[in-house]
N, C-alpha and C positions, 0 to 999 in steps of 0.2 A: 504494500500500500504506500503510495505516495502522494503526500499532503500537499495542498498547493502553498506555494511561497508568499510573504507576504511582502505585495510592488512596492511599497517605500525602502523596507530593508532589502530587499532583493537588487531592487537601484541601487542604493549607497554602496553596496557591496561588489556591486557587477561594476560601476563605475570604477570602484576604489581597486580593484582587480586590475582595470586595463587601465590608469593611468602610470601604476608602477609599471607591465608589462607582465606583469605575472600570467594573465590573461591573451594571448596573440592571435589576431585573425587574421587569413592571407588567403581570400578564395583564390586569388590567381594564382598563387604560388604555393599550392598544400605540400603540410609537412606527411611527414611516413610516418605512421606508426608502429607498433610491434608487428601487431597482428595484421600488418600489410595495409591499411584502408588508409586510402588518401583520405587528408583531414584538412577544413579549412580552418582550424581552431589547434593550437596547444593552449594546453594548461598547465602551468606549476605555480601553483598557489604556495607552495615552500617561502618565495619570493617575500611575501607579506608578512614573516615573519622579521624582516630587519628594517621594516618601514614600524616605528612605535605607532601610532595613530591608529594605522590600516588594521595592524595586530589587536590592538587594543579594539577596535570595534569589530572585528570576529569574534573576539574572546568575548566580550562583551552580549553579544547575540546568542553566542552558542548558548552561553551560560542562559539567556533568557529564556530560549527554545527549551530548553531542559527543563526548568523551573516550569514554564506552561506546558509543558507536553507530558513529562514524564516525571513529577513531584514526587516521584515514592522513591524515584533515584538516592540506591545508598552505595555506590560508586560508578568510577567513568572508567572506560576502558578505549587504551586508542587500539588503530592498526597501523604498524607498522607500515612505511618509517613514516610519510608523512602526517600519519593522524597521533602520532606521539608525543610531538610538541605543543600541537591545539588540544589534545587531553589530555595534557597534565596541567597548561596552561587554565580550563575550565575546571580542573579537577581542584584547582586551590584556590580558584574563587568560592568555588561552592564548600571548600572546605570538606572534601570527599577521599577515600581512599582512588588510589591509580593505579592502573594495571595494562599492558599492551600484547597483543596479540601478533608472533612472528609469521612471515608466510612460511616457514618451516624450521622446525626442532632445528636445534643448537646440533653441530655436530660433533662436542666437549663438553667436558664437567657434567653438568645434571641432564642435558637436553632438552631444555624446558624447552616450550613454545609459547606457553602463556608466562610471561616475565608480571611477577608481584606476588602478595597474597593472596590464593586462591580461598573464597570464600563460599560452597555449595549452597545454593539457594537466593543468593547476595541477588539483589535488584541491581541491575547494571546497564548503563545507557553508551552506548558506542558512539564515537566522534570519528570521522573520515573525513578525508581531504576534497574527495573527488570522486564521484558517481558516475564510470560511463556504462558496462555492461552489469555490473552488481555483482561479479563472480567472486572476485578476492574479499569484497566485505561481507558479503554473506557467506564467504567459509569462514571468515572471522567467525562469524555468530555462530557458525556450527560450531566450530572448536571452543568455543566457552560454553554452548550449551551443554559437549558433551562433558565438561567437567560440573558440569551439574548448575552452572552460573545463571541466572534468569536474566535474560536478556529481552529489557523490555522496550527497547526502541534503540532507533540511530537516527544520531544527526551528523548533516555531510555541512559542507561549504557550498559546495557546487555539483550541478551535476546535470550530464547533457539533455537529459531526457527524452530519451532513445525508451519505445515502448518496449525493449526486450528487456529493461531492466525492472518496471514496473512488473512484467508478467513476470521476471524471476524473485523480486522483492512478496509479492502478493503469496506464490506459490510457498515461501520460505517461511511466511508469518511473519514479516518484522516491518513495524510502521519506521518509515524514513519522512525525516524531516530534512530540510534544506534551506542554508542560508538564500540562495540564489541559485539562477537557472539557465539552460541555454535560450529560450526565449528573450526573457528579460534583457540578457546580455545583447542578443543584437539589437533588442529596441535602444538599450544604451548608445547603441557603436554607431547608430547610421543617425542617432540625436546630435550626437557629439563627434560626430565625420571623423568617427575610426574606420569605417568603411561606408561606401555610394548607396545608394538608393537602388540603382541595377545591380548588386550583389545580395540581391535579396530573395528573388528567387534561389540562389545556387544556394543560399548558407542556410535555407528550410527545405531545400530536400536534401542536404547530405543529415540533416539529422531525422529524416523521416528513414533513409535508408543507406546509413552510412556504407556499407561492403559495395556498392554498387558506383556510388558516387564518382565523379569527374570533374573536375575543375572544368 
């Protein structure tokens, strides 16, 4: 399940994204991604961590979403690497235990994958960087459910909103919240002539069917 974002914070934040560059849109020149699909978007919101402001109103948000969404929250759990920084960072505003989720076992000393106190039954709210297919944060969830962790929601930063993530989110049980979206972010870009008016077609149908897409 995915909540709709809410347009004043989703603005501030999709703006506050693409004026550091954390944020980058290039319909004529797509970057590559792993999994091969040309892309008229990268994201590394990592970036916003060494701007204080930017930081500070993600932290600020996240912390909020959590408080309205998920108030029985008795710890935060990031994913690895980039939701580590923004859940410990939320995790000490709220004054919460912290815990982070590896995408795989240590392969030394204990072999943990879940790095913190593991608490069985612990109400626990997940922070992510970035939402594009949902695969690596919902194994997070798995791998703390199967320690027994009650995993009652996530909240991301951003995330493209590509319906295959909604239908793996949905299928998985885990309500996802989101600071901001791919939507939002173009209605940003073409406010603020980060990209034209005629790039508007191209950057709503690579996120209706990104593997297909062409610049």
């Amino acid at each position: 399940m995915i909540e709709p974002v809410n347009n004043n914070i989703a603005e501030s934040v999709a703006y506050s994204l693409l004026t550091i560059g954390a944020i980058k849109l290039r319909p004529e020149q797509p970057f590559k991604w792993a999994s091969g699909w040309n892309s008229p978007i990268y994201c590394d919101n990592r970036l916003a961590l060494s701007f204080v402001g930017i930081r500070s109103l993600i932290k600020e948000e996240l912390v909020k979403k959590i408080k309205e969404e998920f108030p029985g929250a008795e710890a935060i759990a990031g994913v690895a690497t980039a939701g580590i920084p923004q859940g410990a960072l939320a995790a000490d505003s709220l004054n919460l235990p912290f815990i982070y989720v590896r995408p795989k076992p240590k392969d030394h000393g204990m072999e943990n994958l879940i790095e913190g106190k593991i608490v069985p039954g612990q109400k626990v709210v997940v922070i992510e960087d970035l939402i594009s297919t949902g695969g690596s944060s919902i194994k997070a969830v798995e791998e703390l459910r199967k320690a027994e962790i009650d995993v009652i929601g996530m909240v991301a930063i951003f995330t493209y909103g590509f319906q295959v993530a909604a239908d793996n989110f949905k299928k998985a049980n885990i309500k996802l919240i989101t600071l901001s979206d791919y939507e939002t972010l173009v209605g940003v870009a073409i406010r603020e002539n980060y990209i034209k008016e005629k790039d508007l077609l191209s950057l709503q149908s690579w996120r209706k069917d990104p593997s297909k897409w062409n610049a």
